[in-house]
C-alpha positions in Angstrom: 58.6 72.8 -27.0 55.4 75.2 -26.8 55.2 73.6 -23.3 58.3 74.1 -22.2 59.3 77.6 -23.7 56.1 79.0 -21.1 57.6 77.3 -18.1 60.5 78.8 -18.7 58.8 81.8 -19.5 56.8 81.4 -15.9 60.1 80.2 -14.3 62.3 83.6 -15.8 59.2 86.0 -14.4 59.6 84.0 -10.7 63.2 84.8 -10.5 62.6 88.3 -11.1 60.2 89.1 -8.4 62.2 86.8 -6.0 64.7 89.0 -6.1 63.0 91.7 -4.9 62.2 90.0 -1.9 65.5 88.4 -0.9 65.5 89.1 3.1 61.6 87.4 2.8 61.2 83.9 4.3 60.2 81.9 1.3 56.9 81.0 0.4 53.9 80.0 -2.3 50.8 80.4 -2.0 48.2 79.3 -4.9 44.7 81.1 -5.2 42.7 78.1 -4.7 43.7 74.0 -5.2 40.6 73.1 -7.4 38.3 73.7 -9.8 35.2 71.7 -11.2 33.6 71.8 -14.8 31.2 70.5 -16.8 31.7 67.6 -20.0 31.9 70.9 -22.3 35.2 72.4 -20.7 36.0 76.4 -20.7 38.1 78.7 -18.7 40.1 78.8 -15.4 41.4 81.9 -13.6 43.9 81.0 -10.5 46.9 82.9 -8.7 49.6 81.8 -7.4 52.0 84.3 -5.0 55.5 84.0 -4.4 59.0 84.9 -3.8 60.8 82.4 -5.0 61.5 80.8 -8.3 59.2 78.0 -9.5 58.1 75.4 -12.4 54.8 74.4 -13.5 54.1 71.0 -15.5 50.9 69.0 -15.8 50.6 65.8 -18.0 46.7 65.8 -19.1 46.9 66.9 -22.6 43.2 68.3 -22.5 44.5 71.3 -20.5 46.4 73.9 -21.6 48.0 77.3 -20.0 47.3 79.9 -21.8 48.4 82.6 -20.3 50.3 83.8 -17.5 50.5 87.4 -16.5 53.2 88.6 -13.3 52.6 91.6 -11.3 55.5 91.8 -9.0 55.0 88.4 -6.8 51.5 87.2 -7.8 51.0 85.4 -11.5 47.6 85.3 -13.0 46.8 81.6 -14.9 44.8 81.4 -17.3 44.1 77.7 -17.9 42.1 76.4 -20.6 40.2 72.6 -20.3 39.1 70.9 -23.5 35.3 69.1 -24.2 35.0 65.9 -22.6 33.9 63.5 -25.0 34.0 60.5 -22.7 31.0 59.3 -20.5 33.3 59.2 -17.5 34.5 62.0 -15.3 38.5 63.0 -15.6 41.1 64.3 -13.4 43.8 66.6 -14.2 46.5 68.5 -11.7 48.8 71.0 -12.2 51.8 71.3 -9.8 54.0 74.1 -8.5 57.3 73.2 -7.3 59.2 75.8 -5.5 62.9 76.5 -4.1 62.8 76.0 -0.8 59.0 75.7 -0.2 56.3 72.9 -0.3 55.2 72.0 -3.9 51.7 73.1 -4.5 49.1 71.5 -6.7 46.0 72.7 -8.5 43.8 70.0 -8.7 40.8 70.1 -11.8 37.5 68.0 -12.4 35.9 67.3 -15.3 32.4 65.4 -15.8 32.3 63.4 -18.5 29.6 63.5 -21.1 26.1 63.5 -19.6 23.8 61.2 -21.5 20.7 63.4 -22.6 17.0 61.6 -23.8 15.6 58.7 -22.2 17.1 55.3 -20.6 14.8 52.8 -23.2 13.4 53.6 -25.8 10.7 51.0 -26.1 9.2 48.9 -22.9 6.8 46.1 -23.6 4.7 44.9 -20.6 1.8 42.0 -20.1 -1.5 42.5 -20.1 -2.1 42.7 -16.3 0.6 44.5 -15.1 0.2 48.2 -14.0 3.3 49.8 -13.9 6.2 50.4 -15.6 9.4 52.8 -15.4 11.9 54.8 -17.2 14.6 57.3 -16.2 15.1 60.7 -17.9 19.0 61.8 -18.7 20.7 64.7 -18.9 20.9 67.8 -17.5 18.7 70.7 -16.5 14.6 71.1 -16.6 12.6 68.6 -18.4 9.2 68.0 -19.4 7.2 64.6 -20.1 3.8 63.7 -21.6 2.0 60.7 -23.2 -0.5 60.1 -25.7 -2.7 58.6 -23.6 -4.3 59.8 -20.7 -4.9 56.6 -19.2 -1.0 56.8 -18.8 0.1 58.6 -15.5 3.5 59.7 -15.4 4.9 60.6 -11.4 6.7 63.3 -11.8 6.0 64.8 -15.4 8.4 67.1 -14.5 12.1 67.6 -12.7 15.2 69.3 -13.2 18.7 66.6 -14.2 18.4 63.0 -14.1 15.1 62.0 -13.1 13.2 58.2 -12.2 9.8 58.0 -13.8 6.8 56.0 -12.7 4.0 55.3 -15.4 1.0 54.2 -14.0 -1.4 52.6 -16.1 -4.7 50.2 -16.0 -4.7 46.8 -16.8 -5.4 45.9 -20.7 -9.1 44.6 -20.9 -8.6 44.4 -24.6 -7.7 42.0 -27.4 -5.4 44.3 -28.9 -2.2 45.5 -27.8 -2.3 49.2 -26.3 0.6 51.0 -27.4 1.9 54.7 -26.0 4.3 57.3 -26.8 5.7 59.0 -23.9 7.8 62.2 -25.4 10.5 64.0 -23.0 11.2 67.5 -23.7 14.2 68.6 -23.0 16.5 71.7 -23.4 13.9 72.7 -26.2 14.4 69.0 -27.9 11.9 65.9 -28.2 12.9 62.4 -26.9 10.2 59.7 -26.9 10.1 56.0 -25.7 7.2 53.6 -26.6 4.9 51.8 -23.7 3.7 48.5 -25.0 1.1 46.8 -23.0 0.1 43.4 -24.6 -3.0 42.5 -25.7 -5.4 40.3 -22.9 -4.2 36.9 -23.7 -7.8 34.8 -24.3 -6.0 31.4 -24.3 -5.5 29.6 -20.7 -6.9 31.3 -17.7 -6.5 29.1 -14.8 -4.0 25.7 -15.3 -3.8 23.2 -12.2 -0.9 20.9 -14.0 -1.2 18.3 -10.6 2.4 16.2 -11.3 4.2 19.1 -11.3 2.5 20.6 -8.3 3.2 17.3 -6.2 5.2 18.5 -3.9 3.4 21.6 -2.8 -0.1 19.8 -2.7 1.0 17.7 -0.1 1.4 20.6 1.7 -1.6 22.5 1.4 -3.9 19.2 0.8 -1.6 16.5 2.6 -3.1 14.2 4.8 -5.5 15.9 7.2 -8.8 14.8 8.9 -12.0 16.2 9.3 -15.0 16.2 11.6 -18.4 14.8 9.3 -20.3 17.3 11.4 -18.3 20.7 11.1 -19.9 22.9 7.9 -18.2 24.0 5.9 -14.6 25.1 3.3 -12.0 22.5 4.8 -9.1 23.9 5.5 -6.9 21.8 2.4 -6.4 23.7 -0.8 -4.7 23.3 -4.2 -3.0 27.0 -5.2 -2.8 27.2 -9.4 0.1 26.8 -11.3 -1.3 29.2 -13.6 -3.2 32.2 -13.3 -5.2 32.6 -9.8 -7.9 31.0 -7.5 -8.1 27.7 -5.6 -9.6 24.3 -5.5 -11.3 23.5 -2.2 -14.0 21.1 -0.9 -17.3 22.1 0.8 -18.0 19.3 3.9 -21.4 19.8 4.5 -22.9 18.8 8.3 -23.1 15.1 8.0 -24.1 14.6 12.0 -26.9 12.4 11.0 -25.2 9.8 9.3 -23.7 7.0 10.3 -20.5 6.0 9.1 -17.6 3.5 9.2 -15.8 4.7 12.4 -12.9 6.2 9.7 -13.3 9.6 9.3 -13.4 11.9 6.9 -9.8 12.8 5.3 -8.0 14.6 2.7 -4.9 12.4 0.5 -2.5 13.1 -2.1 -1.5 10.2 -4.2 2.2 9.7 -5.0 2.0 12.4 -8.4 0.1 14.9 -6.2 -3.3 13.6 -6.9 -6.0 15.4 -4.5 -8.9 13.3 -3.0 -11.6 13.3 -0.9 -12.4 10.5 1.6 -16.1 10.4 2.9 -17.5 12.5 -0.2 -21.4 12.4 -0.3 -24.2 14.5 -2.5 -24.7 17.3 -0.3 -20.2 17.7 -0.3 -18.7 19.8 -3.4 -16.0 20.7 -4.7 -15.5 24.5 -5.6 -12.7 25.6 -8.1 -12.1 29.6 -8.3 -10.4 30.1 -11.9 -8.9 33.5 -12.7 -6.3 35.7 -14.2 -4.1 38.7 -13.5 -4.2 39.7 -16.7 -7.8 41.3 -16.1 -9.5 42.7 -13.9 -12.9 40.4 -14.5 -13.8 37.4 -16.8 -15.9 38.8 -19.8 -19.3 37.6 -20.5 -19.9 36.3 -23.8 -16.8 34.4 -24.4 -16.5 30.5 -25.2 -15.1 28.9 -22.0 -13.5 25.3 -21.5 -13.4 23.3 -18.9 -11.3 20.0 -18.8 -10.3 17.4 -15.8 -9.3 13.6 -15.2 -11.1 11.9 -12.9 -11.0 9.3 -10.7 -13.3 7.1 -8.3 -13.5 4.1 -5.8 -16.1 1.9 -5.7 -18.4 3.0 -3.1 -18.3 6.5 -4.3 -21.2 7.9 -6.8 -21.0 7.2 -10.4 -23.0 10.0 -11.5 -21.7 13.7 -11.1 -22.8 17.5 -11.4 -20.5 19.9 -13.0 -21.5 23.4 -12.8 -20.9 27.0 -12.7 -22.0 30.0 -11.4 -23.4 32.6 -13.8 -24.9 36.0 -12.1 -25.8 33.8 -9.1 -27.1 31.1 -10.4 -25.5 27.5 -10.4 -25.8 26.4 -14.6 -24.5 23.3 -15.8 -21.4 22.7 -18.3 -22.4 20.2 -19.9 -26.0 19.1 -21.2 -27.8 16.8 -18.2 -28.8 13.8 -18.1 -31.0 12.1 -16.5 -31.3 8.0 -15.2 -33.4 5.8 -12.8 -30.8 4.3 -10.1 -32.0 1.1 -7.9 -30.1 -0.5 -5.3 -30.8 -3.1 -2.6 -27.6 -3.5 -0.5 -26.2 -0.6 1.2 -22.4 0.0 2.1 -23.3 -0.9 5.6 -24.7 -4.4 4.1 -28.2 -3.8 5.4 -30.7 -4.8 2.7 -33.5 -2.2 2.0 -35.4 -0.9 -1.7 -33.4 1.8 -2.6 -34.8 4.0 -6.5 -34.1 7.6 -7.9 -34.0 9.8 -10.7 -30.9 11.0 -11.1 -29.8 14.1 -13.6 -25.8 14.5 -14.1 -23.6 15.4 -16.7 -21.2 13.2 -16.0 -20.2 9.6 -15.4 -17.8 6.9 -14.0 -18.8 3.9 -16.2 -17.2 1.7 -13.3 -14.5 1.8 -10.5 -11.1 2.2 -10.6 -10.5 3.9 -14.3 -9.1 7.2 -15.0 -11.9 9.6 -17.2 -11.5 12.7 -19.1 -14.3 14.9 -18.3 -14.3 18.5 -20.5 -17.7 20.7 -21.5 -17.8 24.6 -23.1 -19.7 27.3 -21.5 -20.8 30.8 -21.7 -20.9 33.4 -19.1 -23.5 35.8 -19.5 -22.2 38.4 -16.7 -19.0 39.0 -16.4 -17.3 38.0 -12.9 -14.0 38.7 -10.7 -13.5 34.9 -10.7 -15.1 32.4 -12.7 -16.6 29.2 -10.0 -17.1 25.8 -10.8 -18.7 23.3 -8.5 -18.4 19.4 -8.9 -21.0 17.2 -7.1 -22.1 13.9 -6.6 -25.5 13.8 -8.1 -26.9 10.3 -6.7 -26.3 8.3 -3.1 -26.3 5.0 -4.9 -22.3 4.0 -5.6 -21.0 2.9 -8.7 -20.5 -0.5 -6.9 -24.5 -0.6 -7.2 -24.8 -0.3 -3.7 -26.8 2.5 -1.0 -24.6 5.0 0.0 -25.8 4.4 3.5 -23.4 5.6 5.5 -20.1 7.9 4.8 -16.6 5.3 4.4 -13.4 5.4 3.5 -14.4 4.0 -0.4 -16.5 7.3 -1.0 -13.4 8.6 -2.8 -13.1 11.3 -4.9 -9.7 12.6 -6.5 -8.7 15.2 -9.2 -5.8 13.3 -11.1 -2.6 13.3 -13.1 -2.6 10.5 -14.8 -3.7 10.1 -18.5 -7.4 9.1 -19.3 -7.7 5.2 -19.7 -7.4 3.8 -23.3 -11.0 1.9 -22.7 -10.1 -0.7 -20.5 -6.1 0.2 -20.7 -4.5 1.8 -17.9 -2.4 4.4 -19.5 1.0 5.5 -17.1 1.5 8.4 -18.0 1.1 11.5 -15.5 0.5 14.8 -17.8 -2.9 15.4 -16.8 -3.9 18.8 -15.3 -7.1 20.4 -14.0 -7.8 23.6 -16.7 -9.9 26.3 -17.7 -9.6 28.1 -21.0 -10.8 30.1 -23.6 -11.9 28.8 -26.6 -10.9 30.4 -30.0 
């Protein structure tokens, strides 16, 4: 009734000045057809001229009329708009609907609430990553500073709604680092907390070879190789975890006879990767890293673990090494034995005797072996290297490693370790480094 009592009201005061101007073409005009506020509402001033008569309704309850003043044919509106309590924006018109002339409407537009603080208010990130975001809300100038200076914030300051980079280091640490970022805003504190996790000392570099099958016949498939060209073949085995490579060093073999087949990369059927034509001065090289730091620190307990396998005319007795400072250090203790042979794999006869030191050993052809040793750096590195090597030329066969063949295979596999002489099927074996705890 409060409602309609002022349109009549508004409609009564229309009538009157019409009248004055009844030889006057009819006509409304309104002030302006819009208005825009903010969530917290307020006050609207707006005129409408006429000479004829004329109603006014609306249907948004958060507006009101308030007032209306007539000075002969122009009206003065005073409109009040209630607090928007809603996130979203609102819409409300007013309309003016005249004898004889085009209605007219007054269009208003309301923002809704504008969340004020920060978008999170905790962010957890790994140990290697360097970045992180948030976004600042609300309306107006803003500050923002963390606890730690390591922390970067781009921009640490802005006016409204705001996307914030934090730039940080990687976590080199065992513990968790853990910063409050505090947004200042409109003279009040919001804060959000940065957790970067601790440097995870557990795995660093996983080969799991099975699961990798697919993608190692690839990049290691089935590709030959010329004996006499030095140097990384072109094969390579990417990590399922962490970062590096495993490649294989052909060294110039141009002297040596061989068996008329070439030297060649394989992958067996569960992604197994071997070398045919493998000899003592040929290695394999494994790069073993992380992201989650920017170096492998000295001074820590590392593992090493891989199955191995062999064919006959390869060497039985192996190097495993790594490089510490520049220098090539073995993982596990060496040994050392006195090899004779008197056949070579060509089937010449001949004297063949050496000394060999290794570390580790292929008892005989054909089973699967579970090598694993524990090391020490004593200078840090970007990447931690490991070489594998044959360490004698007499094959496990008991034969001279006379000239380079096909048999001189060496392969990194998947399947499980034998049970002595017991084949066991089962293809979970991976190539790892770790730390140990």
């Amino acid at each position: 009734m409060k409602i309609l009592s002022r349109l009549l009201f508004i409609t009564l005061i229309a009538m009157m000045t019409a009248c004055s101007d009844d030889d006057a073409a009819p006509y409304m005009e309104l002030s302006h057809k819009e208005a825009a506020l903010k969530a917290d509402g307020g006050t609207i001033t707006m005129t409408v001229t006429s000479n004829v008569r004329y109603v006014v309704n609306h249907s948004s309850e958060w507006i009101t009329i308030r007032e209306a003043a007539n000075e002969h044919n122009v009206t003065t509106f005073t409109i009040d708009v209630s607090a928007n309590e809603d996130y979203d924006d609102r819409t409300g018109r007013i309309k003016f609907i005249g004898d004889g002339v085009t209605p007219k409407a007054f269009d208003i537009t309301q923002r809704g609430v504008v969340p004020t603080g920060v978008s999170v208010k905790n962010i957890t990130v790994e140990a290697g990553d360097t970045e992180a975001a948030f976004t600042v809300l609300g309306e107006g100038p803003w500050t923002a500073v963390a606890s730690n200076p390591d922390f970067v914030l781009t921009p640490s300051s802005g006016d409204g709604r705001t996307d914030v980079k934090v730039s940080f280091p990687r976590n080199q640490a065992m513990e968790d680092v853990t910063t409050t970022i505090t947004v200042s805003i409109d003279g009040k504190n919001y804060t959000l907390t940065i957790t970067q996790a601790a440097l995870d000392l557990t795995l660093i570099t996983e080969w799991a070879i099975d699961a990798n099958s697919d993608e190692y016949k690839q990049t290691w498939g089935a590709m030959n190789f010329k004996k006499s060209k030095a140097g990384f073949i072109e094969a390579y085995a990417n990590p399922t975890t962490g970062t590096g490579s495993i490649r294989f060093y052909n060294s110039d073999k141009s002297d040596r006879p061989d068996d008329g087949k070439g030297m060649r990369t394989q992958t067996g059927t569960h992604g197994d990767l071997m070398i045919r034509g493998c000899v003592t001065t040929d290695y394999w090289l494994l790069e073993c890293g992380n992201k989650s730091f920017d170096e492998v620190p000295a001074g820590m307990p590392m593992r090493f673990e891989f199955t191995g396998h062999i064919y006959s005319s390869c060497a039985g007795h192996w190097m495993a090494e790594y490089l510490d400072g520049g220098e090539w250090l073995p993982i596990m203790t060496p040994k050392t034995v006195t090899l004779t042979a008197t056949e070579g794999l060509s089937g010449a006869s001949g004297n063949w005797s050496e000394t060999v030191t290794y570390n580790y050993e292929y008892p005989k052809d054909g089973i699967y072996v579970l090598f694993e040793g524990t090391f020490t750096l004593k200078n840090p590195c970007e990447k931690v290297q490991i070489r594998l090597r044959p360490a004698t030329e007499i094959a496990v066969c008991g034969k001279y490693i006379d000239q380079i063949s096909q048999s001189t295979c060496t392969r990194f596999t998947a399947q499980h370790p034998h049970d002595g002489d017991k084949a066991v099927k089962e293809y979970n074996q991976t190539v790892k480094l770790e730390f140990v705890k």
